[in-house]
N, C-alpha and C positions, 0 to 999 in steps of 0.2 A: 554574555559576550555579544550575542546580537542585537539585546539593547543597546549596551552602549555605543556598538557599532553604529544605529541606526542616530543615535545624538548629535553622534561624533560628525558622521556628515550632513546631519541638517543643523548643526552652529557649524560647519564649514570648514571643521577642523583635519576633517580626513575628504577634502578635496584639492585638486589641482591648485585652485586659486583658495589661500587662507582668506576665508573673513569675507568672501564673496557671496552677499545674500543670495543673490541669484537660484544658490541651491537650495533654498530653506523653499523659495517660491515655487518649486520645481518637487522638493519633496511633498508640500501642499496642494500638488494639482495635482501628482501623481496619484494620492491617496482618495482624495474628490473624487479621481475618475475612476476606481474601483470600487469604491463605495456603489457610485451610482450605478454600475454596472453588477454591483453584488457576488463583490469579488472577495471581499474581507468580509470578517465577522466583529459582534463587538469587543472580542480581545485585541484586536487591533485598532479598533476607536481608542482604547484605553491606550495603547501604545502613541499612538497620533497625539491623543492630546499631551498625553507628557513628555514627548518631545518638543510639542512645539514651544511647551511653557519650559521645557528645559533651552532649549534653543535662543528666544529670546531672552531669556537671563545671560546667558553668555555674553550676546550682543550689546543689551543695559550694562552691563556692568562689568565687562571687559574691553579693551579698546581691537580689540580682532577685525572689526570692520571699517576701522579708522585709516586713514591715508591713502588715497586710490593708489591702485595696482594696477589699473586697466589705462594704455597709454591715450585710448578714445578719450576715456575721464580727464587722464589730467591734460591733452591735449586743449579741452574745453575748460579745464581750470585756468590753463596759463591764458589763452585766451580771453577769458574774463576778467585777468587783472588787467589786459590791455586799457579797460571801461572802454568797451566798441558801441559808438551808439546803435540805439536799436533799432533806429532806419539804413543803417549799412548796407553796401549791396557787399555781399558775400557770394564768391564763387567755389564750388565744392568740383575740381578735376578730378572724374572718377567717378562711377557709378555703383561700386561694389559695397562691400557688406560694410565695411570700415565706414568711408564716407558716409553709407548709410547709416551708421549711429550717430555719426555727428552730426547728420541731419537733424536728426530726429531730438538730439538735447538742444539745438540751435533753436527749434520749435518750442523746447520745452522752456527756455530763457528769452523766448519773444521777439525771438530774432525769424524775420517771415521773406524779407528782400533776399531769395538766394537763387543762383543760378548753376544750374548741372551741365558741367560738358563731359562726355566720354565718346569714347572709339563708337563703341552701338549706342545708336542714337533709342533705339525699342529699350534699353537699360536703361537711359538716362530717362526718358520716356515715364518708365514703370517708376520711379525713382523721384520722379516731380509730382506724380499724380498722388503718392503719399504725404507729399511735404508742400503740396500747393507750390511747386518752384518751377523756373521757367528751364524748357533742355534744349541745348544745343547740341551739333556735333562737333566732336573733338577739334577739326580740322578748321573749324569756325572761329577757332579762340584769336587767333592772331591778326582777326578784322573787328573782331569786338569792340566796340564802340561806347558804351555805355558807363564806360569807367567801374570800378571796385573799390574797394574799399581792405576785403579781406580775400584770401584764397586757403584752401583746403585741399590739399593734394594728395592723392592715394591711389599710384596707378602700376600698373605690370611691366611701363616703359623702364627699358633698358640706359635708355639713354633723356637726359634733362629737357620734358620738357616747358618750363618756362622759361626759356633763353633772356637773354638779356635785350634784345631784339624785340621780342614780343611782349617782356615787361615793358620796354619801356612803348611801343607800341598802342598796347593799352593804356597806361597808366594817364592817366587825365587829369590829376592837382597833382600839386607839391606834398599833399599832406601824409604822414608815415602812412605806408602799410604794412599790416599784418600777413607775414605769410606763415602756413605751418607744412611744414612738409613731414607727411608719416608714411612716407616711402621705403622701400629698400629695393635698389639703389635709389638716391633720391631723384625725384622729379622737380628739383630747382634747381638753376645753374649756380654754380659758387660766387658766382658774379654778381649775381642777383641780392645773393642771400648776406654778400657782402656790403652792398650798397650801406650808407649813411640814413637814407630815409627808409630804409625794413627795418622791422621788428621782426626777426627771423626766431622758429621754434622746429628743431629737426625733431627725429623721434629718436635718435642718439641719445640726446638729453633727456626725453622722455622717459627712454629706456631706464637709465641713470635710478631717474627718481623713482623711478618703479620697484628695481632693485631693494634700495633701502626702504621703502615703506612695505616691499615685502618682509624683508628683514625684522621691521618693526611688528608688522604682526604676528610673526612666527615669534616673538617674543611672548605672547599672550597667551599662548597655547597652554602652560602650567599652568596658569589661571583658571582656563576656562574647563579644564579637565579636571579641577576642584568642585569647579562648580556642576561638573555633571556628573560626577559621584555621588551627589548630595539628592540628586534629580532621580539619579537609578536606584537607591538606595529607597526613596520616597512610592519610586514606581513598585519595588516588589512589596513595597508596603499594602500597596493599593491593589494591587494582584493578586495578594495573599486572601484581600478582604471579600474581593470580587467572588474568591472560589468561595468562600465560604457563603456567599450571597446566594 
């Protein structure tokens, strides 16, 4: 039982998020850092490695980790169907943990033009020094001059704020922009989000799709619970052998 226990949540199937590698990379550092600290013995290398050849089978040959669940992800997927060129300037409202993933996948798809406003200017600060981006304070935005391209919004405000006032304040071409707002309540005005030239993406929708791709992966879960029978099965094989070693 506590092997398969132990499968079970490193292919991610007895976690919060189904099909979230996340905790496969998380069970393999856990294990590294006891190891090195000689905290385990080799009955439990034995355990590690068959998990972890049990674990990525699941992932090869189950779809469990197919269809992001995570609204940062598919925030940054819808966004990429925009085709945003990769000299954009991009501004990320909001210093926090959120914006900070999206930072950091904006980075990882080559996108480098980006600019941080938040309330604390020392977050926005700590925030650019990661991402090589430039920080302003919050209260800067509605003299902002430099024109955008894109905005990413993620903040604690209670109330909208990118008014339609200081969109249109900034906004310096004609050409669409992309806003995504992953707020609760949101931080765009409906006015905005209305406009003819946005391409608006709330985290409503996001939500939405999240839903059903979780759904879809909780669908795999027969599958992959096939497949780690076959894995446990293999393992007391190998355990059997090891005693007799």
């Amino acid at each position: 039982d506590a092997i398969n226990h132990i499968m079970e949540v490193a292919s991610s199937i007895d976690s919060l998020v189904i099909g979230e590698r996340e905790i496969f990379r998380q069970f393999k550092q856990a294990y590294t850092f006891c190891r090195k600290h000689k905290l385990c013995s080799d009955k439990l290398r034995l355990v590690e490695q068959s998990t972890v050849k049990a674990a990525k089978d699941v992932y090869t040959n189950t779809s469990i980790g197919a269809k992001p669940v995570s609204v940062v992800s598919l925030a940054i997927q819808e966004f990429l169907k925009q085709d945003v060129d990769k000299s954009a300037r991009i501004l990320l409202i909001g210093a926090g943990e959120t914006n900070g993933t999206v930072g950091r996948f904006l980075l990882k798809y080559k996108y480098e033009n980006i600019v941080i406003f938040n309330r604390s200017l020392d977050n926005a600060k700590k925030l650019s020094e990661e991402l090589g981006a430039e920080a302003q304070y919050l209260g800067e935005l509605k003299d902002y001059a430099e024109g955008f391209d894109c905005i990413f919004t993620c903040t604690a405000a209670q109330d909208p704020i990118l008014t339609l006032d200081i969109f249109n304040g900034i906004n310096k071409t004609d050409d669409n922009k992309v806003l995504i707002d992953l707020s609760i309540p949101h931080n765009i005005a409906p006015d905005v989000a209305s406009l003819d030239s946005v391409d608006y993406i709330s985290i409503d929708s996001l939500r939405e799709l999240a839903e059903k791709n979780m759904q879809f992966r909780s669908g795999n879960i027969s599958a992959a619970r096939v497949i780690l029978s076959s894995h446990l099965i293999e393992f007391q094989s190998l355990y059997a052998r090891r005693k007799v070693e």
